[in-house]
N, CA and C atoms as an extended XYZ file, in Angstrom:
459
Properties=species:S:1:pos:R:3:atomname:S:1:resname:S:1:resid:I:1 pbc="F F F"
N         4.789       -5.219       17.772 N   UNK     1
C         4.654       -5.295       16.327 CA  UNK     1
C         4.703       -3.869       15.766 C   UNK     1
N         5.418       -3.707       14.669 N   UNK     2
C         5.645       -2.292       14.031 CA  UNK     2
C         4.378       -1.658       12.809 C   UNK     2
N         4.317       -0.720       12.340 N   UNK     3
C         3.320       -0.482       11.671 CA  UNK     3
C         3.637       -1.446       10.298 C   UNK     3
N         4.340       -1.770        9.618 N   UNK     4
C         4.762       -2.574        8.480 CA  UNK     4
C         3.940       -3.939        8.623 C   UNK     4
N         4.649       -4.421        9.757 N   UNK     5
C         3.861       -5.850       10.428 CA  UNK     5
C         2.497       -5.767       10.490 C   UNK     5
N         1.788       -4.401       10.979 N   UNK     6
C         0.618       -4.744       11.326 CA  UNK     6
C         0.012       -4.855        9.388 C   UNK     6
N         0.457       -4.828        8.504 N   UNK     7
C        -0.194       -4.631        7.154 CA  UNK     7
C        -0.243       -6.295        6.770 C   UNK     7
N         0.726       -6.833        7.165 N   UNK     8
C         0.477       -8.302        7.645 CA  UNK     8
C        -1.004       -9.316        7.807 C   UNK     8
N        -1.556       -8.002        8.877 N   UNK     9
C        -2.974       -8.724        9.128 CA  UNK     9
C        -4.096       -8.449        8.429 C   UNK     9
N        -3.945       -7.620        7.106 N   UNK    10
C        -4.881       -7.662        6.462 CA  UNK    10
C        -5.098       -8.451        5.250 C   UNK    10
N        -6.067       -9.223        5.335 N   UNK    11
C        -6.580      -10.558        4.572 CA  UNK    11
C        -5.834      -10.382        3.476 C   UNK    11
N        -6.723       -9.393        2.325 N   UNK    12
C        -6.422       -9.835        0.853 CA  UNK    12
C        -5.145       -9.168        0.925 C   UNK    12
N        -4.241       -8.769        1.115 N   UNK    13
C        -2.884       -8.553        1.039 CA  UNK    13
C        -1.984       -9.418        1.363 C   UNK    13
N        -2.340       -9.916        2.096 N   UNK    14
C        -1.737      -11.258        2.444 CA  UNK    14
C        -2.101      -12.888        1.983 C   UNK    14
N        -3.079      -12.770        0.855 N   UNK    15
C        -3.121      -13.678        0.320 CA  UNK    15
C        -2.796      -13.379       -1.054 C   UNK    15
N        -2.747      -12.141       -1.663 N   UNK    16
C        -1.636      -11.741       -2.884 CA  UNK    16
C        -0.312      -11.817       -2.528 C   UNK    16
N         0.290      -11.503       -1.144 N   UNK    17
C         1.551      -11.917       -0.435 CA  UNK    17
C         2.577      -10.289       -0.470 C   UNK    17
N         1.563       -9.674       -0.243 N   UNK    18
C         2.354       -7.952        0.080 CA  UNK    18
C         3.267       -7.894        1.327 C   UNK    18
N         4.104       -7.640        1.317 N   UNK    19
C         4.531       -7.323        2.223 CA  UNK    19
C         5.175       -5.713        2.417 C   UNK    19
N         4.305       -5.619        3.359 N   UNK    20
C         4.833       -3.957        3.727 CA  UNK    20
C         6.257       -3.891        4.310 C   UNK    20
N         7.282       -2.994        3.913 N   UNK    21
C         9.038       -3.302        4.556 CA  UNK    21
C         9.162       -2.301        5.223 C   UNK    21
N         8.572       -0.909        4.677 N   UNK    22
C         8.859        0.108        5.884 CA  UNK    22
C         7.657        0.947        5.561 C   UNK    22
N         7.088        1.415        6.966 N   UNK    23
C         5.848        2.764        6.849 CA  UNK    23
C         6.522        3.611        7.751 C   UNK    23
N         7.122        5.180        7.367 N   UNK    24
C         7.341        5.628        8.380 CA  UNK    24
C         7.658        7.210        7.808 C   UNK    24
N         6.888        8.619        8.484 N   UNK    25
C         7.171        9.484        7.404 CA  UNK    25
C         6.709        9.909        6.558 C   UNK    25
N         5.679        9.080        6.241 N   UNK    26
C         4.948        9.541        4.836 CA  UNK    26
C         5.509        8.890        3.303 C   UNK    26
N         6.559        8.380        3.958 N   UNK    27
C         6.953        7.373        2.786 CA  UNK    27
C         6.964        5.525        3.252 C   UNK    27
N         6.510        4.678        2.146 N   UNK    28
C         6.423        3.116        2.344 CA  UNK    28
C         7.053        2.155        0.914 C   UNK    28
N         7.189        1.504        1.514 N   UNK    29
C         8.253        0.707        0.843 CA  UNK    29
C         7.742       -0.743        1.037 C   UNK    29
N         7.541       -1.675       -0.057 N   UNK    30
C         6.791       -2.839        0.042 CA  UNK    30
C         7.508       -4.363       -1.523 C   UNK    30
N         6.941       -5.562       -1.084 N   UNK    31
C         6.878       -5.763       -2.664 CA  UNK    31
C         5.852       -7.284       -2.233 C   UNK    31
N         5.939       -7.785       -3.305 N   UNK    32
C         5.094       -8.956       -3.964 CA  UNK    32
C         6.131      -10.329       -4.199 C   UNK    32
N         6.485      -11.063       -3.794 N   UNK    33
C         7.236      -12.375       -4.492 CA  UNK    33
C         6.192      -13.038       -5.497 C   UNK    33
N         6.972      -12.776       -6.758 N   UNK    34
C         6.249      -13.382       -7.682 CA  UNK    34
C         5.707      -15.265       -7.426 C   UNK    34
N         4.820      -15.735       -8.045 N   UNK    35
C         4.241      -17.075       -7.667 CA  UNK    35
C         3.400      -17.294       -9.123 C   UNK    35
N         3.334      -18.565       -9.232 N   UNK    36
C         2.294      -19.055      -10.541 CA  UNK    36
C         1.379      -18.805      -10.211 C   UNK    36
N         0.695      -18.391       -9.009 N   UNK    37
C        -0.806      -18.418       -8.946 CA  UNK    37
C        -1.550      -16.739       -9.085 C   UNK    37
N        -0.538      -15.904       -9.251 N   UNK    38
C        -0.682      -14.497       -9.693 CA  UNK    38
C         0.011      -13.976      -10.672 C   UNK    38
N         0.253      -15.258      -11.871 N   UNK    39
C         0.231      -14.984      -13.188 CA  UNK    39
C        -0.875      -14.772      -14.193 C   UNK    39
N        -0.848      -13.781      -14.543 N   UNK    40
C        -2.046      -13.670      -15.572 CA  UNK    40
C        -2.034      -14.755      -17.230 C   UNK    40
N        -1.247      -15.175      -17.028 N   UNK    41
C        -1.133      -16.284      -18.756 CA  UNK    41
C        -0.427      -18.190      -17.998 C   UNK    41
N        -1.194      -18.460      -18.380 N   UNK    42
C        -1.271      -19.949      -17.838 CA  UNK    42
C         0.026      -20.280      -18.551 C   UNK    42
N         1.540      -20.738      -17.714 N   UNK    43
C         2.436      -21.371      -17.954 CA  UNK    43
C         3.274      -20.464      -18.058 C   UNK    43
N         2.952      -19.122      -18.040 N   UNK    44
C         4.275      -18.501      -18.006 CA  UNK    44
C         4.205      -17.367      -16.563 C   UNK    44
N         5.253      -16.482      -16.145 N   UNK    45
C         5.434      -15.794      -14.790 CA  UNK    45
C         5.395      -14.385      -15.388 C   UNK    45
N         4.231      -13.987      -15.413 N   UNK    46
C         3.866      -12.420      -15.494 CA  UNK    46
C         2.469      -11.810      -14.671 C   UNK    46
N         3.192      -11.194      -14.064 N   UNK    47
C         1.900      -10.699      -13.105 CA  UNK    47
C         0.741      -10.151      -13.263 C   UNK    47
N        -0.141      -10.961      -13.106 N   UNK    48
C        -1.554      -10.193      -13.220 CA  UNK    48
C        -1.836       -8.602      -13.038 C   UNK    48
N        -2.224       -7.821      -13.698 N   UNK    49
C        -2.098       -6.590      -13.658 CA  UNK    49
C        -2.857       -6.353      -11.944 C   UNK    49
N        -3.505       -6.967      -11.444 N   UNK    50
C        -4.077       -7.028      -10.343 CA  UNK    50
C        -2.969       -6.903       -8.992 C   UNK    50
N        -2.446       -7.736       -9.246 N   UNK    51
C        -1.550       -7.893       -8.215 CA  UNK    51
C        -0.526       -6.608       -8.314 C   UNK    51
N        -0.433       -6.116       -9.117 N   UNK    52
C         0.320       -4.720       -9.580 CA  UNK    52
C        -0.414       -4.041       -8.577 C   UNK    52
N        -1.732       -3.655       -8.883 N   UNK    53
C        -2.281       -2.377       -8.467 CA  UNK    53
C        -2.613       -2.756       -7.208 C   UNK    53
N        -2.586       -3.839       -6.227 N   UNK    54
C        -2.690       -4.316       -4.975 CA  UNK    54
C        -1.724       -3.845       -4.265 C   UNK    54
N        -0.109       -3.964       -4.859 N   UNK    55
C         1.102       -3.421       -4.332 CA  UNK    55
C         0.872       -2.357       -4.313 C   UNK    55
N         0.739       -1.250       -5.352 N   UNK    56
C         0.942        0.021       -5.746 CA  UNK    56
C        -0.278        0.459       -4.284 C   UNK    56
N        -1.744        0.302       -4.287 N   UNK    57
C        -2.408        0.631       -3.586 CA  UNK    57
C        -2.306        0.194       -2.196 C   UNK    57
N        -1.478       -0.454       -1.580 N   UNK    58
C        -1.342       -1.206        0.075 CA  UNK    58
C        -0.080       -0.106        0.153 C   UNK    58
N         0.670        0.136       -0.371 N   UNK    59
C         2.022        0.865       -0.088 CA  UNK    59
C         1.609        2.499       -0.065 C   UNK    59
N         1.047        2.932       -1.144 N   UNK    60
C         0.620        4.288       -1.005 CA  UNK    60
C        -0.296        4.403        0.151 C   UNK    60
N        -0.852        3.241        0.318 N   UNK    61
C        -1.749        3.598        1.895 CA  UNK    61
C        -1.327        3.275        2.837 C   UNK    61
N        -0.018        2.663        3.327 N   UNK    62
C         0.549        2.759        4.086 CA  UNK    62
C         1.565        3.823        3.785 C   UNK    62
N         1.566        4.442        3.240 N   UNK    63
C         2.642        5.838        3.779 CA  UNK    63
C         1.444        6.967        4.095 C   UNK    63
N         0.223        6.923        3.510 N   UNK    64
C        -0.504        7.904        4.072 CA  UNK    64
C        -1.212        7.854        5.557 C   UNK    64
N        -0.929        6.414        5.886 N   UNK    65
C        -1.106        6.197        7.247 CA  UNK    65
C        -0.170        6.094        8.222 C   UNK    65
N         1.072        6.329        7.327 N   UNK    66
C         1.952        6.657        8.329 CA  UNK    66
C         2.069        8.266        8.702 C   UNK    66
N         1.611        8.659        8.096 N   UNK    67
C         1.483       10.589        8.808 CA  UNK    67
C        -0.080       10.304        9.406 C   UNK    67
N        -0.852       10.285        9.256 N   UNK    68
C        -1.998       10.094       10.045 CA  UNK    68
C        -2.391        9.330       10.945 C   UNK    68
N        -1.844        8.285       11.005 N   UNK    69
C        -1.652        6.729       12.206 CA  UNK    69
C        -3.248        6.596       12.465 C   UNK    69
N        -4.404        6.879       11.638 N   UNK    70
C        -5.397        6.235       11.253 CA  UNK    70
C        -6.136        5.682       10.199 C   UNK    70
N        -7.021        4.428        9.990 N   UNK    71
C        -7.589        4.291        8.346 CA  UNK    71
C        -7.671        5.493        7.573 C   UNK    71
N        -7.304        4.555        6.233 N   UNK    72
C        -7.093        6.256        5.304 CA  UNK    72
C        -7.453        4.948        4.041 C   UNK    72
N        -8.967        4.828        3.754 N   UNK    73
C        -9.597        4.202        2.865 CA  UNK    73
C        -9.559        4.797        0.991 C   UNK    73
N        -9.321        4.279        0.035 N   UNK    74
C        -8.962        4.279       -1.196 CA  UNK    74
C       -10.289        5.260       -1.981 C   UNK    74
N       -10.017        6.383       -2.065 N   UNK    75
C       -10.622        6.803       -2.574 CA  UNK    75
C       -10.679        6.739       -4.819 C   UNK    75
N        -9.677        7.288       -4.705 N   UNK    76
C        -8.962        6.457       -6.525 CA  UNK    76
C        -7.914        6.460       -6.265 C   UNK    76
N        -7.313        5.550       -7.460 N   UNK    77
C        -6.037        5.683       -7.587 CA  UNK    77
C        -5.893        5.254       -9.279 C   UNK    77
N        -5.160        5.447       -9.902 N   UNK    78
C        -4.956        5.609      -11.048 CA  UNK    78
C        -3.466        5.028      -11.390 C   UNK    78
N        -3.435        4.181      -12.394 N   UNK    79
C        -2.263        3.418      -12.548 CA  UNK    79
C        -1.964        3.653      -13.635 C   UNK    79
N        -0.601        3.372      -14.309 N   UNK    80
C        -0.364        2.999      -15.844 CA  UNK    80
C         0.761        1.950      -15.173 C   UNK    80
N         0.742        0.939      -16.042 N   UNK    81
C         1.512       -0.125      -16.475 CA  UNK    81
C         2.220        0.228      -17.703 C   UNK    81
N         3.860        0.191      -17.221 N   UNK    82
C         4.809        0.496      -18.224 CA  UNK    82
C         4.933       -0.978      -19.056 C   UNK    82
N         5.420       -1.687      -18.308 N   UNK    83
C         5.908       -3.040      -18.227 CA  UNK    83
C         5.371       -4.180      -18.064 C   UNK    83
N         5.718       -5.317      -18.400 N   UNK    84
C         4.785       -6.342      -17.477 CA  UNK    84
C         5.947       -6.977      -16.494 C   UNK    84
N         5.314       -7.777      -15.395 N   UNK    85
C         6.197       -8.002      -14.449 CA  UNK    85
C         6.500       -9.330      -14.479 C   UNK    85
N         7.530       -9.836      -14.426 N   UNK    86
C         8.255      -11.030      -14.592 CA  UNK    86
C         8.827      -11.798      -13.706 C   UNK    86
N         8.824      -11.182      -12.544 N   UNK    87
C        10.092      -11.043      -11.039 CA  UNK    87
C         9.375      -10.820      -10.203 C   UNK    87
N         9.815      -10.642       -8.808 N   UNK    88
C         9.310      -10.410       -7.700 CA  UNK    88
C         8.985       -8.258       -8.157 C   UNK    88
N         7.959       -7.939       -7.533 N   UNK    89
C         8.068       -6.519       -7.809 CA  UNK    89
C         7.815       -5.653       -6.569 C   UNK    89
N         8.523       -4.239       -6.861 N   UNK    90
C         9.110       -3.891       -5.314 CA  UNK    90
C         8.074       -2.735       -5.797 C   UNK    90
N         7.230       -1.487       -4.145 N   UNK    91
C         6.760       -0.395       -4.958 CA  UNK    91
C         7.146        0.713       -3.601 C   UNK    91
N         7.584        2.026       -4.071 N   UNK    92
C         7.928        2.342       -3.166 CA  UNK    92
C         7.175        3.811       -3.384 C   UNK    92
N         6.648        4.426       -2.005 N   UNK    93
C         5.491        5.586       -2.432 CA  UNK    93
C         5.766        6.767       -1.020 C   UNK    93
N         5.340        7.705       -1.822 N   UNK    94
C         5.838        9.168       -1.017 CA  UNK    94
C         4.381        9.631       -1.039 C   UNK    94
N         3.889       10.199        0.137 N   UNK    95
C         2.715       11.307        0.450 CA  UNK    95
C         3.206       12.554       -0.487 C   UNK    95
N         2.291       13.406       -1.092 N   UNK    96
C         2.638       14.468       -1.638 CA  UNK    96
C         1.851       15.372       -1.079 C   UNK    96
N         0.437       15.582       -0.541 N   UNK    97
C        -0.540       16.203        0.006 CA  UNK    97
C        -1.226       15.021        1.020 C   UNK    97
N        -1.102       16.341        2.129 N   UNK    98
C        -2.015       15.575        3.476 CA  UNK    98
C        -3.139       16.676        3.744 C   UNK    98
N        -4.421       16.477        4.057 N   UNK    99
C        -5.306       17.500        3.807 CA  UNK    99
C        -5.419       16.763        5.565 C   UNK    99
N        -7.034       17.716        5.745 N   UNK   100
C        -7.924       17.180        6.866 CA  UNK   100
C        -8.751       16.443        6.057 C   UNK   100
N        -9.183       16.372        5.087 N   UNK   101
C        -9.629       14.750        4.539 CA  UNK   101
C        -9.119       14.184        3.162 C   UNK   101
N        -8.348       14.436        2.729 N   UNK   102
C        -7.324       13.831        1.928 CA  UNK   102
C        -6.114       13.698        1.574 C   UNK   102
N        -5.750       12.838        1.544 N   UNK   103
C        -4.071       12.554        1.420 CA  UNK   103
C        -3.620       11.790        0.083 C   UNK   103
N        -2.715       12.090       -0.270 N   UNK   104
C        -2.107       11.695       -1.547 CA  UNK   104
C        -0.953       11.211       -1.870 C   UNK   104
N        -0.689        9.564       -2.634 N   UNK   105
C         0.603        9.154       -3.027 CA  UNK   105
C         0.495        8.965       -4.121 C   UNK   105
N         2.205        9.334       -4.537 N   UNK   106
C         2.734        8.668       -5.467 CA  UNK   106
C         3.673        7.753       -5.381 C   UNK   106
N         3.132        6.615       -6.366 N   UNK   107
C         4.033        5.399       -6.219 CA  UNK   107
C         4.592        4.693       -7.074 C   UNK   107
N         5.663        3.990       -7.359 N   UNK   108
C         6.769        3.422       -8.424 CA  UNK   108
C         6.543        2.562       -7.758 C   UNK   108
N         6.135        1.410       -9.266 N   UNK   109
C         6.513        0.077       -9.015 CA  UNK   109
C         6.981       -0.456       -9.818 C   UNK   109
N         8.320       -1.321       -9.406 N   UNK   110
C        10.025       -2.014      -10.387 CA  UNK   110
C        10.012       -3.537       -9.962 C   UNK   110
N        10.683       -3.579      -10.555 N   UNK   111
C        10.768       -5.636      -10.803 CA  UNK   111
C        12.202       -6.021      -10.203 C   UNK   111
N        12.216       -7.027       -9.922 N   UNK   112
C        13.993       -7.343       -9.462 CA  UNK   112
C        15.117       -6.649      -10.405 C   UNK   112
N        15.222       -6.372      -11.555 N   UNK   113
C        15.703       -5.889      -12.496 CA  UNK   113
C        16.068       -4.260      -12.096 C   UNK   113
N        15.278       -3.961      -11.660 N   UNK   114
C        15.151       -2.225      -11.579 CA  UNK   114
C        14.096       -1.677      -12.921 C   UNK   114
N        13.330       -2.383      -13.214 N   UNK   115
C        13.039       -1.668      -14.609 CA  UNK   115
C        11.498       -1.288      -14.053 C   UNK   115
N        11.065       -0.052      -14.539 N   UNK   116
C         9.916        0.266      -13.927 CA  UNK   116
C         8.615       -0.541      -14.803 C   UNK   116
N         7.642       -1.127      -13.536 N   UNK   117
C         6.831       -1.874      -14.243 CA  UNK   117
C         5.258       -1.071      -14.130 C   UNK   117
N         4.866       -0.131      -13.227 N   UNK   118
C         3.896        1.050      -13.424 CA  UNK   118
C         4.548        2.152      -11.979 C   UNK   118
N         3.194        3.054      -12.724 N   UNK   119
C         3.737        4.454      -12.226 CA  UNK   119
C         2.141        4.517      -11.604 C   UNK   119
N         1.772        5.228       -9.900 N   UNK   120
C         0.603        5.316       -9.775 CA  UNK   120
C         0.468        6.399       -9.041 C   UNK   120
N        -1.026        6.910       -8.650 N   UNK   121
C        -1.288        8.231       -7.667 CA  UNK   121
C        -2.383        7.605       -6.989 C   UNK   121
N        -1.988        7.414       -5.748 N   UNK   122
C        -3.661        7.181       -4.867 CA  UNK   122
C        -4.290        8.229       -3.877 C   UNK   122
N        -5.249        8.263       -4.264 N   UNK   123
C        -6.190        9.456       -3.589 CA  UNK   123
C        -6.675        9.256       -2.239 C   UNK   123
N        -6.207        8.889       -1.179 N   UNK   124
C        -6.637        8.068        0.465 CA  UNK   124
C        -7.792        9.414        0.901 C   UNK   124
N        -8.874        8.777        1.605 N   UNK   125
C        -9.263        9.578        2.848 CA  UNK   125
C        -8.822        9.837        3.978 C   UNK   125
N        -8.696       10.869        4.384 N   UNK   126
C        -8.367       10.647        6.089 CA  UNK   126
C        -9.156       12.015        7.192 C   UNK   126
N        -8.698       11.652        8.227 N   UNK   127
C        -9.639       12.190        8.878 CA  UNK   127
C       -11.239       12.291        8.957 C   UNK   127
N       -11.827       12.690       10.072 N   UNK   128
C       -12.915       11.504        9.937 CA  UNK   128
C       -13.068       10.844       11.566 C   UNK   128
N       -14.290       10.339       11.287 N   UNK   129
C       -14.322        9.709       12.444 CA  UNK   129
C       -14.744        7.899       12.001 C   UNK   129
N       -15.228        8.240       10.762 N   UNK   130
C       -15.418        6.574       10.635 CA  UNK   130
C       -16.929        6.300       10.948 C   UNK   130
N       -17.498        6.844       11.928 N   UNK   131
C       -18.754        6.760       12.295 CA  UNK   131
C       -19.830        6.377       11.296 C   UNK   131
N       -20.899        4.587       11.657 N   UNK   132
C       -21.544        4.843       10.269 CA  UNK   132
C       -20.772        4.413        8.273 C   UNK   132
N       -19.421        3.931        8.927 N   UNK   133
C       -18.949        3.553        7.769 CA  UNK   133
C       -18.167        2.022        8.421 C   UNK   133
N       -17.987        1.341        7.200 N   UNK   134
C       -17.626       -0.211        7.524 CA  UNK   134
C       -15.827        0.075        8.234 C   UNK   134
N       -15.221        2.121        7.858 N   UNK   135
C       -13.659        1.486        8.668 CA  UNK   135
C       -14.001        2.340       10.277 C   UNK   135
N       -15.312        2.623       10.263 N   UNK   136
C       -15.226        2.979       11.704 CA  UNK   136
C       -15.230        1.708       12.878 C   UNK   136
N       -15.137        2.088       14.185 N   UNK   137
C       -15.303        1.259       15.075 CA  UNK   137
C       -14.150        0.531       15.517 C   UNK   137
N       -13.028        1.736       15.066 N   UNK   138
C       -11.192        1.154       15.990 CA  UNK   138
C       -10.775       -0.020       15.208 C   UNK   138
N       -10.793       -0.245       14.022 N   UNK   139
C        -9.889       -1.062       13.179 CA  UNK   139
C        -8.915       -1.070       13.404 C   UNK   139
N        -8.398        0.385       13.821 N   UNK   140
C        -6.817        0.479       13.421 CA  UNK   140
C        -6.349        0.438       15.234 C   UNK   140
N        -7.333        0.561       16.157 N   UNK   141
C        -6.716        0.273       17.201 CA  UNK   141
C        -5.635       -0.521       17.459 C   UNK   141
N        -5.320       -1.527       16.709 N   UNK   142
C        -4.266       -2.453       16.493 CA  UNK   142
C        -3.095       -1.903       16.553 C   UNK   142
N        -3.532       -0.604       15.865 N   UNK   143
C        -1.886        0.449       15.678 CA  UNK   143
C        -1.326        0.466       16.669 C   UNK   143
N        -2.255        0.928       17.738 N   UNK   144
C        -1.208        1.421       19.176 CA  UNK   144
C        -0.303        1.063       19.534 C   UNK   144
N        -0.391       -0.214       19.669 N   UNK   145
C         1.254       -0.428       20.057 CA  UNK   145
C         2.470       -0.640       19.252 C   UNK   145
N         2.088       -0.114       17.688 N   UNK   146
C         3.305       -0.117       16.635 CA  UNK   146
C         3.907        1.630       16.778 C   UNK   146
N         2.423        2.305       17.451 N   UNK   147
C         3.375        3.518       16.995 CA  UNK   147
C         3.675        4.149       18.522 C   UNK   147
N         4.338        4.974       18.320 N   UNK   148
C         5.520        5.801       18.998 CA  UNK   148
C         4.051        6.842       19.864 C   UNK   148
N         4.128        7.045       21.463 N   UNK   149
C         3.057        8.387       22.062 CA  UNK   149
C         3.428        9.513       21.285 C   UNK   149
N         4.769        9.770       20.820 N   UNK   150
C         4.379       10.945       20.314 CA  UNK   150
C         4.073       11.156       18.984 C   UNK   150
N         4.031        9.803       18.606 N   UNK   151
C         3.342       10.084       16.635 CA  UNK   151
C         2.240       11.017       16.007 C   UNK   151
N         2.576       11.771       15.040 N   UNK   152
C         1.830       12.426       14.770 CA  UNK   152
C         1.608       13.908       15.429 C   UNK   152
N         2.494       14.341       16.312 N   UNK   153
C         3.077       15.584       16.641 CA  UNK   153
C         4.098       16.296       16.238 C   UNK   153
């Protein structure tokens, strides 16, 4: 299983219906298939601003875990909504700063259309041992066999 797949196994992302398409690099690439049940207005197909910032925030943290290939928990992130979303919506996010404990994306998120529906920055932790916190204790052990022995060299 690849690092994309493993984003798969995390609950509430997968019951908003994220799908991660590529983590690799420091950049991730993801989207949402729109559904009635993550419309915010009863009878019509516009996405709950929620489900926006679910994409925007699973994708920026999977590209910051793709340079670190460990949990890298949400410290802020900050959104604007250009648009509202109507369509399936795609978000695609670049690391800009990798610290020894923080890492940083920016991320675009567009609608089947191409039209941009928000613009975001998420603030990840990383590094760390986890120790004493709910992502310590090898969560991400799962990774191992998505990534490469020499990742992260």
């Amino acid at each position: 299983m690849d690092l994309p797949e493993r984003f798969s196994t995390m609950p509430f992302a997968d019951l908003v219906g994220v799908e991660v398409t590529h983590a690799a690099d420091g950049h991730a690439e993801g989207t949402v298939a729109m559904r009635a049940e993550l419309s915010s207005i009863p009878g019509q197909m516009i996405a709950h601003g929620g489900v926006t910032y679910t994409l925007a925030d699973t994708v920026g943290g999977a590209a910051v875990i793709s340079r670190t290939l460990d949990v890298a928990p949400t410290i802020d992130m900050r959104i604007d909504y250009v648009s509202p979303a109507t369509t399936d919506i795609y978000a695609e996010a670049e690391v800009l700063r990798l610290g020894g404990n923080v890492g940083v994306a920016d991320v675009l998120v567009t609608d089947a259309d191409d039209n941009t529906v928000a613009t975001a920055r998420g603030v990840y932790k990383t590094g760390g041992t986890g120790e004493g916190t709910p992502w310590g204790g090898g969560h991400l052990d799962q990774l191992g066999d998505a990534l490469p022995d020499d990742a992260g060299d």
